[in-house]
PDB file of N, CA, C and O in Angstrom, chain B, residues numbered from 101:
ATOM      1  N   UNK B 101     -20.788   1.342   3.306  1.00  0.00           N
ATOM      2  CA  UNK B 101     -20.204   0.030   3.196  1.00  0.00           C
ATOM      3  C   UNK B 101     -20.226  -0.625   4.577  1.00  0.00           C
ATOM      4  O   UNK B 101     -19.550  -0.239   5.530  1.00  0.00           O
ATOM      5  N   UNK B 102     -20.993  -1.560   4.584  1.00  0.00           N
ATOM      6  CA  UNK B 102     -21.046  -1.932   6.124  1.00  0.00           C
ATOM      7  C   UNK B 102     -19.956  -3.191   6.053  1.00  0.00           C
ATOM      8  O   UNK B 102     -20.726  -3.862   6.739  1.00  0.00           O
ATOM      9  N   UNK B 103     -18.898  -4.057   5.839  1.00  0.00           N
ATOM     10  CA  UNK B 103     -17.981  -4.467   6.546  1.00  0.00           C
ATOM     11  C   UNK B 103     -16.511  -3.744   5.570  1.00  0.00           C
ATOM     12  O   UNK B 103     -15.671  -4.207   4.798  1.00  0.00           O
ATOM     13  N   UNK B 104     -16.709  -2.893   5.934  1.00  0.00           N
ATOM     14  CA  UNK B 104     -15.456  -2.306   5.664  1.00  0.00           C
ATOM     15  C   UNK B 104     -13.813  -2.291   6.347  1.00  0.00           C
ATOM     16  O   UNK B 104     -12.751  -1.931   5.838  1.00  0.00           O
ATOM     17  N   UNK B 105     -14.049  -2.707   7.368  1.00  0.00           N
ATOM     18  CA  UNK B 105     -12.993  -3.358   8.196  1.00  0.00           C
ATOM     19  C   UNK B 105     -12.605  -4.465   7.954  1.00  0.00           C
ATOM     20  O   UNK B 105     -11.410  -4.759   8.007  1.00  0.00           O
ATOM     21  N   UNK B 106     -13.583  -5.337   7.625  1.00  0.00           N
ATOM     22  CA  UNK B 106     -12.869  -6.406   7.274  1.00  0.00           C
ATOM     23  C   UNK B 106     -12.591  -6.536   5.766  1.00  0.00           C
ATOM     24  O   UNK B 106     -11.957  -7.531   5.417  1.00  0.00           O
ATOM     25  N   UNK B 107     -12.927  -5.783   4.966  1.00  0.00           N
ATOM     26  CA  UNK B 107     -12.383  -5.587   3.546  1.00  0.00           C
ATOM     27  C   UNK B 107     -10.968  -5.243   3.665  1.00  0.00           C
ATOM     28  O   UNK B 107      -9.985  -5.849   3.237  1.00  0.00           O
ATOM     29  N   UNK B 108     -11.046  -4.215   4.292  1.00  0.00           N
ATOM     30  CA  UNK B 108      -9.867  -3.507   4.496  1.00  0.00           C
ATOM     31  C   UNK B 108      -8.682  -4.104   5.173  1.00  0.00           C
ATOM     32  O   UNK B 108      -7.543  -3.805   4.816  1.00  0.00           O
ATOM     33  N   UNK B 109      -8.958  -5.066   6.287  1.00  0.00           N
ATOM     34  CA  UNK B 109      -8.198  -6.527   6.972  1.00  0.00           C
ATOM     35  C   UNK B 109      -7.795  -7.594   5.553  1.00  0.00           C
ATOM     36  O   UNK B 109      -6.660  -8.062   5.463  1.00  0.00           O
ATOM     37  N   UNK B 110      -8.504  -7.790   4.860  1.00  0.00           N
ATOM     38  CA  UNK B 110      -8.248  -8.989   3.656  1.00  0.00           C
ATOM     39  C   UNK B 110      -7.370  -8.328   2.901  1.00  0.00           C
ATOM     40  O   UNK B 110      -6.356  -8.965   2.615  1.00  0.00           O
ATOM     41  N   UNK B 111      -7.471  -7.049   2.422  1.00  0.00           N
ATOM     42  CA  UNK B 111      -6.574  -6.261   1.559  1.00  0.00           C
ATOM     43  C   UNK B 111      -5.271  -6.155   2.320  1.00  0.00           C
ATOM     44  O   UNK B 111      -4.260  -6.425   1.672  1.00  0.00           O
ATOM     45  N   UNK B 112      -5.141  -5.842   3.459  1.00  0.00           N
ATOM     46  CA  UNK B 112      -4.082  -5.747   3.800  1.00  0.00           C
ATOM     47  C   UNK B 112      -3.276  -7.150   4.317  1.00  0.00           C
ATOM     48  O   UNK B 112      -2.119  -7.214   4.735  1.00  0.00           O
ATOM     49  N   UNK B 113      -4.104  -8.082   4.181  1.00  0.00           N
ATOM     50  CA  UNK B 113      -3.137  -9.259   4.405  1.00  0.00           C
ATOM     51  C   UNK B 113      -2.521  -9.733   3.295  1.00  0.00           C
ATOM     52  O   UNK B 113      -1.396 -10.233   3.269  1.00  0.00           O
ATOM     53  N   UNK B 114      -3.563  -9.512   1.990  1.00  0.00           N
ATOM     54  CA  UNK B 114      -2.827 -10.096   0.920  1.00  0.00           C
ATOM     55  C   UNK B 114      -2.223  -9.336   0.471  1.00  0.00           C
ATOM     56  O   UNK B 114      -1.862  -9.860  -0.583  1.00  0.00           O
ATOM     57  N   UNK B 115      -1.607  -7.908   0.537  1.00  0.00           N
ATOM     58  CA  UNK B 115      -0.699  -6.967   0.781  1.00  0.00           C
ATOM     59  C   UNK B 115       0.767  -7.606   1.200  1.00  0.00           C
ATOM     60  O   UNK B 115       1.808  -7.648   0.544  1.00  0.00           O
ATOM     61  N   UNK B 116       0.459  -8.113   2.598  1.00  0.00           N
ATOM     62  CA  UNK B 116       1.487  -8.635   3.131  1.00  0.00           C
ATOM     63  C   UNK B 116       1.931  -9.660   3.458  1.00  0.00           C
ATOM     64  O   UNK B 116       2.908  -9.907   4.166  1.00  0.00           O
ATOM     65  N   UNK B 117       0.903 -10.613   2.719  1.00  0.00           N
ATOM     66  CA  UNK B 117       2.089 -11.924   2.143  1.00  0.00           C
ATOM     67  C   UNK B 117       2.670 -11.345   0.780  1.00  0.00           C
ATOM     68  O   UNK B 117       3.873 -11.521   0.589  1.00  0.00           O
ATOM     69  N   UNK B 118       1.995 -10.732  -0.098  1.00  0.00           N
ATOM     70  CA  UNK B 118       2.425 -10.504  -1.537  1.00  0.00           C
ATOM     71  C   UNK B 118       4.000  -9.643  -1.369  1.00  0.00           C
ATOM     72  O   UNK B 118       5.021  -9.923  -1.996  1.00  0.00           O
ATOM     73  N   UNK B 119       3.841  -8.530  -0.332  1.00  0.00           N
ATOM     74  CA  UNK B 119       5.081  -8.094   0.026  1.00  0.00           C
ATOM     75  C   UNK B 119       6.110  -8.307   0.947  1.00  0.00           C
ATOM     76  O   UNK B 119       7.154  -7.655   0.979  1.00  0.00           O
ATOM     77  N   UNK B 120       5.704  -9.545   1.957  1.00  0.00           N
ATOM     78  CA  UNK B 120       6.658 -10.220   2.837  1.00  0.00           C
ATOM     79  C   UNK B 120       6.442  -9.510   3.937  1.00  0.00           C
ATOM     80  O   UNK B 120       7.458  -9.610   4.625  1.00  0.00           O
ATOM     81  N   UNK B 121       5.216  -8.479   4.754  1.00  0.00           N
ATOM     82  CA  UNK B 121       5.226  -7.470   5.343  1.00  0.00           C
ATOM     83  C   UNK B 121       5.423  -8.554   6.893  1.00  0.00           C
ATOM     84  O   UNK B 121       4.421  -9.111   7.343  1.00  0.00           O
ATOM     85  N   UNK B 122       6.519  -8.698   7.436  1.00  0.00           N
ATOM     86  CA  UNK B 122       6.520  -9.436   9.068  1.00  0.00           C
ATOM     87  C   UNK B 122       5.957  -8.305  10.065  1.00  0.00           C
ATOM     88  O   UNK B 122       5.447  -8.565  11.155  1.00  0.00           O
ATOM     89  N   UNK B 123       6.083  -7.315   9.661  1.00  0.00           N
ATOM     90  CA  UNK B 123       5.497  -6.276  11.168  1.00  0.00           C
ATOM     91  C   UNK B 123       3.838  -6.340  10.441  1.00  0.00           C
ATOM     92  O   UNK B 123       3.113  -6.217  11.428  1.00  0.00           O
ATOM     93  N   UNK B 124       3.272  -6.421   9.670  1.00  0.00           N
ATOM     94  CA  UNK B 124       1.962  -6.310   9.950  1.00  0.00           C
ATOM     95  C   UNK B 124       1.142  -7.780  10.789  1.00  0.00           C
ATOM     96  O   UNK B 124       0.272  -7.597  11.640  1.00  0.00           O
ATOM     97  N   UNK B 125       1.557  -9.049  10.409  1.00  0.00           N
ATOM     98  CA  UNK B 125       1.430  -9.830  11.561  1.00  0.00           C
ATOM     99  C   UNK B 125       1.853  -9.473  12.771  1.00  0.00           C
ATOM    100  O   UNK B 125       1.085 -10.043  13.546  1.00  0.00           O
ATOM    101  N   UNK B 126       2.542  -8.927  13.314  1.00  0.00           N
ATOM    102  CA  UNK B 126       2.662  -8.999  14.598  1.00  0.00           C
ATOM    103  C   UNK B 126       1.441  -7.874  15.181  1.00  0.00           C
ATOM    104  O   UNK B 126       0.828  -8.037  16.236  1.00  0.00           O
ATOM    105  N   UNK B 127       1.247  -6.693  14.219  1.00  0.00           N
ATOM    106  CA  UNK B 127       0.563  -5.797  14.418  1.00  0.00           C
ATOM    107  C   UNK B 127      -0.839  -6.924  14.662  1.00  0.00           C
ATOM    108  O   UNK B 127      -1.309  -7.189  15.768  1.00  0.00           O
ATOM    109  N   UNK B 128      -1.280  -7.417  13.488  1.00  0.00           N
ATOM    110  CA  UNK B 128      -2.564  -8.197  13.305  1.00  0.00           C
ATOM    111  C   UNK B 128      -3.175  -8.865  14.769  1.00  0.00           C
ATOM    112  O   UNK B 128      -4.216  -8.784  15.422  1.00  0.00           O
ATOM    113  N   UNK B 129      -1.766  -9.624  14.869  1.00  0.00           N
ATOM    114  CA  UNK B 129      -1.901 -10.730  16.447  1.00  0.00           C
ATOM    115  C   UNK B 129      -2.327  -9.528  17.390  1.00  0.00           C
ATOM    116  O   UNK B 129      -3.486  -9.694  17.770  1.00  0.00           O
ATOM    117  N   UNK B 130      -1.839  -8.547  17.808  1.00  0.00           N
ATOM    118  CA  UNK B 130      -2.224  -7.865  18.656  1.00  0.00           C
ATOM    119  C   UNK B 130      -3.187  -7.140  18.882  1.00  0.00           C
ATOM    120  O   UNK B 130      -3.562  -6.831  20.013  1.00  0.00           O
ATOM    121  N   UNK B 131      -3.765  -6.741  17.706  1.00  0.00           N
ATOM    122  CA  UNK B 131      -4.785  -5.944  17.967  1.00  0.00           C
ATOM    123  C   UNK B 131      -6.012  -7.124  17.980  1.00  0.00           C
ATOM    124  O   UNK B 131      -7.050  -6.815  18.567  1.00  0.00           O
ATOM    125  N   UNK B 132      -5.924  -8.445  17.359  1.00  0.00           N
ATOM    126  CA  UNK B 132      -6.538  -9.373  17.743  1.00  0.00           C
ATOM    127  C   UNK B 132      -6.749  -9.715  19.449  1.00  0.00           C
ATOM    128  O   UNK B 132      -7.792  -9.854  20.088  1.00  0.00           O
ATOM    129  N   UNK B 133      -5.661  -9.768  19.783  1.00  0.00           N
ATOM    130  CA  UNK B 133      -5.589  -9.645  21.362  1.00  0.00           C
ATOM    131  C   UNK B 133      -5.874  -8.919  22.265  1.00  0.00           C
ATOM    132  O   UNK B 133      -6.027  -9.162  23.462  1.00  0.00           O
ATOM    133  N   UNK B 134      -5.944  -8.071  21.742  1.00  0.00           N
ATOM    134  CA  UNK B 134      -6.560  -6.763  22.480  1.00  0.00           C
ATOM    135  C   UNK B 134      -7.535  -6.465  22.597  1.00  0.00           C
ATOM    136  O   UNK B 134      -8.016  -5.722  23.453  1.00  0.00           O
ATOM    137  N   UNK B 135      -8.468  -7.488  20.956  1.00  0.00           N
ATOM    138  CA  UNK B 135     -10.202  -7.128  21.107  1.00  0.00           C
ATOM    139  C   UNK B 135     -10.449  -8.638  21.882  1.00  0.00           C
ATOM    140  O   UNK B 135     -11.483  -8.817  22.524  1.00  0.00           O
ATOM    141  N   UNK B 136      -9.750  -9.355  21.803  1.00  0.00           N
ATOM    142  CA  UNK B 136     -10.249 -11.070  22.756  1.00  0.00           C
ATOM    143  C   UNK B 136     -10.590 -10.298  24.444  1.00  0.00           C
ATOM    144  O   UNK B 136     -11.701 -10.195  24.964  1.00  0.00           O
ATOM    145  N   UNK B 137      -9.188  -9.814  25.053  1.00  0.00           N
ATOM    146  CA  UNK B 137      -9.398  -9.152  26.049  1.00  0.00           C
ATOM    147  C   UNK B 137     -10.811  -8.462  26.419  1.00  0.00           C
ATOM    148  O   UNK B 137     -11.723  -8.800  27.173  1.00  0.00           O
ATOM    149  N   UNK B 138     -10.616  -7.404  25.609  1.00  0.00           N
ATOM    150  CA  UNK B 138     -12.002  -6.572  25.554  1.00  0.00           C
ATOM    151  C   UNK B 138     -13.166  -7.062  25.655  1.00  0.00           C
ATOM    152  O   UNK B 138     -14.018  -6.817  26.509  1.00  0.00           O
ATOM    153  N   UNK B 139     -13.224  -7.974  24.515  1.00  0.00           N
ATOM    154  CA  UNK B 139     -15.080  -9.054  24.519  1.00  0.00           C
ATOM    155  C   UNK B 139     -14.661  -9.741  25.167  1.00  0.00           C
ATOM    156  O   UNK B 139     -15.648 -10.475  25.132  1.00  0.00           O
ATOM    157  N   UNK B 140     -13.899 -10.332  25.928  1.00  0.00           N
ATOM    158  CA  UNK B 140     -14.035 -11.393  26.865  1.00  0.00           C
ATOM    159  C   UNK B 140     -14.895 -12.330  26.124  1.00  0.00           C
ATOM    160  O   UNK B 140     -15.971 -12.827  26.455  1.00  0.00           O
ATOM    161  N   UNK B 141     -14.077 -12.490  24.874  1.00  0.00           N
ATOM    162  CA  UNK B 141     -14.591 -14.302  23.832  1.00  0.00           C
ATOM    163  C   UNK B 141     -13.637 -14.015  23.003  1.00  0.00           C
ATOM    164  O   UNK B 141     -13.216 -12.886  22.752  1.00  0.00           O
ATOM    165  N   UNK B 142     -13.159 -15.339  22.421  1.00  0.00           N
ATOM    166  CA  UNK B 142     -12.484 -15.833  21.904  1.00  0.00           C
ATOM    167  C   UNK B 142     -13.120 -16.287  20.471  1.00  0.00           C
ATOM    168  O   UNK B 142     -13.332 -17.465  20.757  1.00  0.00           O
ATOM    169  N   UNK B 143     -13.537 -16.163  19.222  1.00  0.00           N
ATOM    170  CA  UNK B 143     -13.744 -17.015  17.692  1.00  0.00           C
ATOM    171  C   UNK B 143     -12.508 -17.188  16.953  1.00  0.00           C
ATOM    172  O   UNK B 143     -11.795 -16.618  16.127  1.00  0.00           O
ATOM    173  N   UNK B 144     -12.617 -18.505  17.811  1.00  0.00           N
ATOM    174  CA  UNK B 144     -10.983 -19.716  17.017  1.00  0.00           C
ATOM    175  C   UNK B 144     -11.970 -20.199  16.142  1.00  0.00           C
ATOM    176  O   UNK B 144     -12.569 -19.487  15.336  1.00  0.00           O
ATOM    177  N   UNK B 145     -12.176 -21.640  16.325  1.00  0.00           N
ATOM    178  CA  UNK B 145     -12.627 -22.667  15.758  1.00  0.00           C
ATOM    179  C   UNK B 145     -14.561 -22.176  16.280  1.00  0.00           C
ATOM    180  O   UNK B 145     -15.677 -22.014  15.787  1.00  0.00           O
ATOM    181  N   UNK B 146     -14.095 -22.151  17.103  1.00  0.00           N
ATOM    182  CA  UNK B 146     -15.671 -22.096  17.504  1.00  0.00           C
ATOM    183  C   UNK B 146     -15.608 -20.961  19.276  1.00  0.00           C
ATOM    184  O   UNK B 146     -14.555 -20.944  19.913  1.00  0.00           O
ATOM    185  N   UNK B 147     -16.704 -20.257  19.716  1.00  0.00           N
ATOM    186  CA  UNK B 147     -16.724 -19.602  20.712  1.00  0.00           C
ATOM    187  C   UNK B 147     -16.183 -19.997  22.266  1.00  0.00           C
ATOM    188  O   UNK B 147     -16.496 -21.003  22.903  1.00  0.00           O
ATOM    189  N   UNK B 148     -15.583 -19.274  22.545  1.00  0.00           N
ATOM    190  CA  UNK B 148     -14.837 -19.263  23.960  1.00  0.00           C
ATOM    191  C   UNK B 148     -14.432 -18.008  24.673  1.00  0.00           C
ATOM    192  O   UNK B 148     -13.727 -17.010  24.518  1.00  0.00           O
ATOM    193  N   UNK B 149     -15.639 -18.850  25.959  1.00  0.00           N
ATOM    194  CA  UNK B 149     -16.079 -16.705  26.679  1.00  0.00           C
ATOM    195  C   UNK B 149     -15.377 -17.175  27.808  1.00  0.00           C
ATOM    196  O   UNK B 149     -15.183 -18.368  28.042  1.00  0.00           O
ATOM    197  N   UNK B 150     -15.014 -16.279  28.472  1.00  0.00           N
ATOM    198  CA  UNK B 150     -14.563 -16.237  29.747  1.00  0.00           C
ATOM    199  C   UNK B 150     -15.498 -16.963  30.570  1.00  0.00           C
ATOM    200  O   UNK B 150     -15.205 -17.988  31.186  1.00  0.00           O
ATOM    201  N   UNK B 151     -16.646 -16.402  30.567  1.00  0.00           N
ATOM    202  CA  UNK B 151     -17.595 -16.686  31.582  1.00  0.00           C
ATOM    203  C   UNK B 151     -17.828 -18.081  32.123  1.00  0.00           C
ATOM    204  O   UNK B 151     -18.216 -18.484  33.220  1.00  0.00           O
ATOM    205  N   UNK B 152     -17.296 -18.978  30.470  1.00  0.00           N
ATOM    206  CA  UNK B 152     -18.229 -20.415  30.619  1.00  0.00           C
ATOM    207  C   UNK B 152     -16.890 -21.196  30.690  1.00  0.00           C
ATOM    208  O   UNK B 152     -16.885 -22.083  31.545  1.00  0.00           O
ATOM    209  N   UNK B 153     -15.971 -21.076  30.105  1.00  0.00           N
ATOM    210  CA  UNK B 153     -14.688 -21.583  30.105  1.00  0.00           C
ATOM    211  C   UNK B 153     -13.310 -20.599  30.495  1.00  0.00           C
ATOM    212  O   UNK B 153     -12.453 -20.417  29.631  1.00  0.00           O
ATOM    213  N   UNK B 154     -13.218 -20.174  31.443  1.00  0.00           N
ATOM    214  CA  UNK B 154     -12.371 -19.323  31.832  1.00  0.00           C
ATOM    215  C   UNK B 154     -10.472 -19.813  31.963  1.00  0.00           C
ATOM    216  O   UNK B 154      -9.528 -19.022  31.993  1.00  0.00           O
ATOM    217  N   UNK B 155     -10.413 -21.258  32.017  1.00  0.00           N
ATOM    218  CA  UNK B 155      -9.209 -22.118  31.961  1.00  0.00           C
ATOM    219  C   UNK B 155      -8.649 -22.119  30.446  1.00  0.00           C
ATOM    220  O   UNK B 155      -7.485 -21.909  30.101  1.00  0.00           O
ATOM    221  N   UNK B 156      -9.783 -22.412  29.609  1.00  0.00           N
ATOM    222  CA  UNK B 156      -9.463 -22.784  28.151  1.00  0.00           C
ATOM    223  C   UNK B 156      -9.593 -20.950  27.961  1.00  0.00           C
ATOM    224  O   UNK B 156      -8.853 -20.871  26.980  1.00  0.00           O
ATOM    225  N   UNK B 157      -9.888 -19.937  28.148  1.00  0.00           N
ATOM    226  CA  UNK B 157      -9.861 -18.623  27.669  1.00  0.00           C
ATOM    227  C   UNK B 157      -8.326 -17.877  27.944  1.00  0.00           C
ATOM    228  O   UNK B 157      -7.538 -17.307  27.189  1.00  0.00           O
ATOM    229  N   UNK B 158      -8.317 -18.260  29.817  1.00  0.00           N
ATOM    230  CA  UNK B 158      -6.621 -17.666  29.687  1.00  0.00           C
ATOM    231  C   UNK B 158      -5.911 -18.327  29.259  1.00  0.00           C
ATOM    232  O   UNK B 158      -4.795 -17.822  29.385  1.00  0.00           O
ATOM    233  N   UNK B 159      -5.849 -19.766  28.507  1.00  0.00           N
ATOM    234  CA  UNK B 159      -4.801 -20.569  27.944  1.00  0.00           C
ATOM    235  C   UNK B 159      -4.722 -19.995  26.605  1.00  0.00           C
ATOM    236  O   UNK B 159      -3.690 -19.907  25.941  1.00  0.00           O
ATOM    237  N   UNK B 160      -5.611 -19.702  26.338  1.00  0.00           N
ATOM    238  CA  UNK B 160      -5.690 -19.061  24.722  1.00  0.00           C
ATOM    239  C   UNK B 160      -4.901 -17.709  24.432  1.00  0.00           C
ATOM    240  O   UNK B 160      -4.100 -17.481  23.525  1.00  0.00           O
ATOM    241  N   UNK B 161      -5.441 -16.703  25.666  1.00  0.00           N
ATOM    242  CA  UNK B 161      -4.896 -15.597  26.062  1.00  0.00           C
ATOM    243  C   UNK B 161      -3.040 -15.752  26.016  1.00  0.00           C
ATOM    244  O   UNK B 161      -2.320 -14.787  25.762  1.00  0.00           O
ATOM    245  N   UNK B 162      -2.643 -16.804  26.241  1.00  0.00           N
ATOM    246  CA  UNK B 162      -1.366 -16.660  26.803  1.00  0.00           C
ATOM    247  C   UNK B 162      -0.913 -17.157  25.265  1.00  0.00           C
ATOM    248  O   UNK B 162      -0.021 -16.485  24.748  1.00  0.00           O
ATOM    249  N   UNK B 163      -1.364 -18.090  24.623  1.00  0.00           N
ATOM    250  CA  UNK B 163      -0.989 -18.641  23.774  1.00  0.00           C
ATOM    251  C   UNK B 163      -0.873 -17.263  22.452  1.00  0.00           C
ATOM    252  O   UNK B 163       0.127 -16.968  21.797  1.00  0.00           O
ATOM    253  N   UNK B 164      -1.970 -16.758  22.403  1.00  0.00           N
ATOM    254  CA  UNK B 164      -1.669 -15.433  21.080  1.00  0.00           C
ATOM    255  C   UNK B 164      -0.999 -14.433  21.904  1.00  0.00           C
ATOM    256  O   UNK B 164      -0.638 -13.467  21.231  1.00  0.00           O
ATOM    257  N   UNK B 165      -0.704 -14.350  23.208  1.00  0.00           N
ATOM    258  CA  UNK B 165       0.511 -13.527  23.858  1.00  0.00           C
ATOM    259  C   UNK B 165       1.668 -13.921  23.358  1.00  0.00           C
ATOM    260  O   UNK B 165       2.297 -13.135  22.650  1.00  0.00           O
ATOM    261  N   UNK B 166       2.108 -15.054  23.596  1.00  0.00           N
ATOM    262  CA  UNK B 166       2.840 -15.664  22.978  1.00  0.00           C
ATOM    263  C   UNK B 166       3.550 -15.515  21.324  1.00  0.00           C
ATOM    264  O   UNK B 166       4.693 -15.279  20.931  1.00  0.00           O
ATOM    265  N   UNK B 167       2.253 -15.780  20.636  1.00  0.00           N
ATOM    266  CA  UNK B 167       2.171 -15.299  18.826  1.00  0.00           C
ATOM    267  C   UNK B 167       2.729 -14.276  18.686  1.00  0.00           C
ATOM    268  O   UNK B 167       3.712 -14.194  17.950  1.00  0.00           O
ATOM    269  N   UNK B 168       2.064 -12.864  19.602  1.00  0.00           N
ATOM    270  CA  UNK B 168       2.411 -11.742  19.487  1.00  0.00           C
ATOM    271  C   UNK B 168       3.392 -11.396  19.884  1.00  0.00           C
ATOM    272  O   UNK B 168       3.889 -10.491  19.213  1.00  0.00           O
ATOM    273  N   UNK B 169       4.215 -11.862  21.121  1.00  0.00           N
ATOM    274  CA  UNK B 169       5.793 -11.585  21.332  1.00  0.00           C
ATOM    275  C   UNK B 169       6.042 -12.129  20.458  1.00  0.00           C
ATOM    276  O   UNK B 169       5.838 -11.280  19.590  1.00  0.00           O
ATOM    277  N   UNK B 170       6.522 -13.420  19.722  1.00  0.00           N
ATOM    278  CA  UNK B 170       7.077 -14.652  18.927  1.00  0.00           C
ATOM    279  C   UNK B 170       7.419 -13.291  17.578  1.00  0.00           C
ATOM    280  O   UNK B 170       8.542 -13.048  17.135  1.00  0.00           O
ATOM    281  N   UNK B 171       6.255 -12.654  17.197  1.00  0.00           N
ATOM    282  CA  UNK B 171       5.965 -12.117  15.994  1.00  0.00           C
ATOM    283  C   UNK B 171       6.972 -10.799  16.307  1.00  0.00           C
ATOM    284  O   UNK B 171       8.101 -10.804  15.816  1.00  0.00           O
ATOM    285  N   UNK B 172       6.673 -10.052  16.860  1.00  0.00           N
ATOM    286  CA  UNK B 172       7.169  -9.005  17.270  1.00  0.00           C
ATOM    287  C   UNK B 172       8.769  -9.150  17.573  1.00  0.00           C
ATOM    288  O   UNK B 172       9.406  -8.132  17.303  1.00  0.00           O
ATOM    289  N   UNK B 173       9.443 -10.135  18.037  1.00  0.00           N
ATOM    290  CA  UNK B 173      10.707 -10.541  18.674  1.00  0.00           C
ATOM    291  C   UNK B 173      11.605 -10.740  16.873  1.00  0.00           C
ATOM    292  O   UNK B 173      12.658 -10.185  16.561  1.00  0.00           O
ATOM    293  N   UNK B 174      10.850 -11.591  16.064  1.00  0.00           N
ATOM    294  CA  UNK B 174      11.071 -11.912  15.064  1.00  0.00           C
ATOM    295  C   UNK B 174      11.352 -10.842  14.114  1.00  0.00           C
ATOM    296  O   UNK B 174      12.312 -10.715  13.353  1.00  0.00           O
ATOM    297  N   UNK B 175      10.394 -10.142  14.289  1.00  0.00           N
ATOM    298  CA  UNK B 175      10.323  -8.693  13.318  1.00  0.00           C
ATOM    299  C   UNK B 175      12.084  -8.181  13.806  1.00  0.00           C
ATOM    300  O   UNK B 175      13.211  -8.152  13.312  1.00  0.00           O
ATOM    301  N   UNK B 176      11.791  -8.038  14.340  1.00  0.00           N
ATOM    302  CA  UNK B 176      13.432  -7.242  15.087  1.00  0.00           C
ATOM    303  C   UNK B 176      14.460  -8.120  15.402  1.00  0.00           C
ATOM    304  O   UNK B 176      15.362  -8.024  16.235  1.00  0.00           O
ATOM    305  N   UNK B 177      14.230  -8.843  14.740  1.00  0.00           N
ATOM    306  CA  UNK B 177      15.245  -9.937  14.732  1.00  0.00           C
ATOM    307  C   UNK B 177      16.277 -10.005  16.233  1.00  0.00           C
ATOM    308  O   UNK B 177      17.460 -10.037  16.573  1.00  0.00           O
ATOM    309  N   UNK B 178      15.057 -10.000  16.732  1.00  0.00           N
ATOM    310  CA  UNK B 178      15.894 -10.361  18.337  1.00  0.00           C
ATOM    311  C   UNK B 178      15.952 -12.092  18.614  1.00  0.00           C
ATOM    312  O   UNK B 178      16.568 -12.537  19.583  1.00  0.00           O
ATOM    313  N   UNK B 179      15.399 -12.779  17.864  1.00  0.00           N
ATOM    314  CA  UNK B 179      15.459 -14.144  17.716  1.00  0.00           C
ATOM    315  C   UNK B 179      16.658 -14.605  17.257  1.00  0.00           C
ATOM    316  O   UNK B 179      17.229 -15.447  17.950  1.00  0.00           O
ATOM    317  N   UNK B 180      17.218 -14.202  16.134  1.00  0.00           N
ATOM    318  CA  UNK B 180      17.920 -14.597  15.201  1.00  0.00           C
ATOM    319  C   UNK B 180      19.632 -14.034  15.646  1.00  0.00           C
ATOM    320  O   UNK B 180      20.578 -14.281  14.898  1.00  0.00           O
TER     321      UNK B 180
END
């Protein structure tokens, strides 16, 4: 099965809206963040590498940092 990861990503999202799952978003955001880091690019809307836009890449960077505390803070209701 060659995209099996991302089968397996779709199943588990509609998993967790269907079950209200808040820690698997936060999980999601991060490991998203973790591969942006890694490839040094970004696929939002359209491509954003470090190399060519490095202003608009760490703004992005900070911004799903952001998501991912936001998400994570929420889960544990340290917000609330």
């Amino acid at each position: 099965m060659k995209y099996w990861k991302t089968i397996l990503a779709l199943i588990f999202m509609a998993l967790a809206i269907y079950f209200d799952w808040q820690w698997f978003w936060a999980i999601f955001i991060l490991l998203g963040l973790l591969y942006m880091l890694k490839s040094k690019s970004i696929h939002f809307v359209e491509e954003v590498s470090r190399g060519d836009s490095p202003k608009l890449y760490w703004f992005m960077i900070i911004i799903w940092s952001l998501l991912a505390l936001y998400s994570i803070l929420s889960y544990l209701k340290i917000l609330t």
